[in-house]
C-alpha positions, 0 to 999 in steps of 0.5 A: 417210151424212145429216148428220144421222145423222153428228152423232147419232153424233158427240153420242150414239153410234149413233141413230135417229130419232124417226118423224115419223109418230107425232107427226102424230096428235097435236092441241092440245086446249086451251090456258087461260090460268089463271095469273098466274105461270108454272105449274111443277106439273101432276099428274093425280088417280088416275081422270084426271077432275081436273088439279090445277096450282100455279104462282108466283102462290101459288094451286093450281087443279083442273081438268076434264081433259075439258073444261078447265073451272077447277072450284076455285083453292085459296088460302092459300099465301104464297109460290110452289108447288113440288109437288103430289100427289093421295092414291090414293084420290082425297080429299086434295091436297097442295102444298109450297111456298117458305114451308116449308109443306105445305098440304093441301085436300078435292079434291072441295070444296076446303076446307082440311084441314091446314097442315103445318110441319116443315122450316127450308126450302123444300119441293122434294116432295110425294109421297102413299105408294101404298098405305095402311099399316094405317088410315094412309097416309103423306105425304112431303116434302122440303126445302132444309134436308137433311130428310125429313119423314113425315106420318101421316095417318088415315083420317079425314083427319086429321094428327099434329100431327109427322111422323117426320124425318130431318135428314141430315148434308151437306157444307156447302154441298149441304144440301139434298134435291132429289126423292123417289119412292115404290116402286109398293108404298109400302113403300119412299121413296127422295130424292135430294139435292145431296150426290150420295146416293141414300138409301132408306127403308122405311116399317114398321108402327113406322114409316120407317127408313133403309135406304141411304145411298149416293153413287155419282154424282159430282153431285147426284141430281135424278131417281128413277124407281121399276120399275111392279113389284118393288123396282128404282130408277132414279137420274140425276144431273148428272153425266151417270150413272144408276144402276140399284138392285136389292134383293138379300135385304136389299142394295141393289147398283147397276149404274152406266151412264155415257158415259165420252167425253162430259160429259153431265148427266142431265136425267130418268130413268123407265121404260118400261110393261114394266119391261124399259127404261131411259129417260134424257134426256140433255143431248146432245138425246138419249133414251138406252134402256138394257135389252135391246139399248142405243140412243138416239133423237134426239127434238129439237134441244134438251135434254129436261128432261121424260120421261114413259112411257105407263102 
């Protein structure tokens, strides 16, 4: 037995390793310097012509995914991105960032639409819903200061001028939320915060409620992947569990997966294409696959912070 296959062992029980053939098709397009600052939020619109960036240097940028071409630097914010999102219908670009502010700007011409204030703290996400509820599309963010805030936005474009919030209650010392993802239909929102809850939300005609509230991991819950069909949730936490959520009738049940032997933290949760794997990146240099036949892969020599499945 290879050293090699002896320390994946000892780190992650039984492995494989990544095939190195499969990496050596893969070629650097482009590289832009386009930034100040560092450059900590990449998003893609919906068609994949546009790649929207924010970075600490307090600007958005839009650019042509096929030939790296800055098409427009959005001004206006007065401290450092945190997130950024592209509505579905390919209209309206989203931006949190430290000064408590969500910015929203026209993709197509960059002109500003909406300044958005509603939370005490910093925004940690920016996410559009899926799908549109009526004549209204729903815009959700996040924030240090333990709340999450619904934004109505019409067809038209425009905003209320408030959205529906909810300040949860949190251990002192933990108030903050950390990350949110909406299900694949846009009925559901589930945020994840540093008082380890997991909490769901559903979004109906009279508008969001909250429909679970649970803490199962021992740690905050900093990665949410929702299933690309049906109303399934994966949560991973610092703790170094993920937690597989499922709605039963009008339940929600989890399903814990956990080494017991080692302590480990979660770094990213997703799912594969077909919705039949668990993906989780572990801070063992592993990604550990959970489904129909339990593994991991050693993919590199230090930990993964970002896991991302081909759609």
């Amino acid at each position: 037995m290879s050293v090699r296959r002896l320390v994946r062992r000892e780190l992650g029980g039984c492995g494989r390793v990544f095939p190195a053939r499969l990496l050596s098709g893969l070629q650097l397009q482009r590289r832009t310097l386009g930034h100040l600052s560092a450059v900590y939020c990449l998003v893609f619109d919906c068609t994949g012509r546009y790649v929207v960036t924010g970075a600490d240097d307090l600007l958005v940028k839009v650019w042509c995914a096929l030939d790296g071409r800055l098409l427009s630097t959005l001004r206006g914010a007065g401290a450092e991105i945190t997130d950024v999102c592209v509505s579905p219908d390919g209209a309206l670009l989203a931006a949190g960032s430290v000064e408590r502010l969500v910015r929203v700007w026209c993709l197509a011409t960059g002109a500003p639409r909406a300044v958005l204030h509603a939370h005490a703290g910093t925004i940690t996400s920016v996410h559009w819903s899926a799908a549109a509820h009526g004549d209204v599309r729903w815009l959700a963010s996040t924030s240090t200061d333990g709340s999450v805030a619904f934004w109505t936005c019409a067809s038209d474009g425009q905003f209320l001028s408030q959205p529906v919030q909810f300040v949860e209650r949190m251990r002192p010392g933990a108030c903050h939320m950390i990350c949110a993802a909406w299900s694949a239909g846009g009925a559901f929102l589930a945020a994840g915060s540093a008082d380890h809850h997991v909490r769901i939300y559903h979004v109906e005609a009279a508008g969001p409620r909250r429909v679970l509230e649970q803490a199962v991991h021992g740690d905050a819950v900093d990665s949410l992947a929702w299933a690309h069909r049906g109303l399934r949730l994966v949560s991973g936490s610092k703790d170094g569990s993920a937690a597989l959520w499922t709605l039963h009738a009008t339940q929600w049940r989890h399903h814990l997966l956990q080494d017991h032997t080692k302590r480990l933290k979660v770094t990213m949760v997703c799912w594969d294409r077909s919705d039949a794997y668990v993906m989780t990146a572990v801070s063992d240099n592993t990604v550990r696959v959970s489904g129909r036949g339990d593994g991991g892969v050693s993919m590199c020599g230090v930990s993964v912070c970002v896991i991302v499945c081909h759609v």
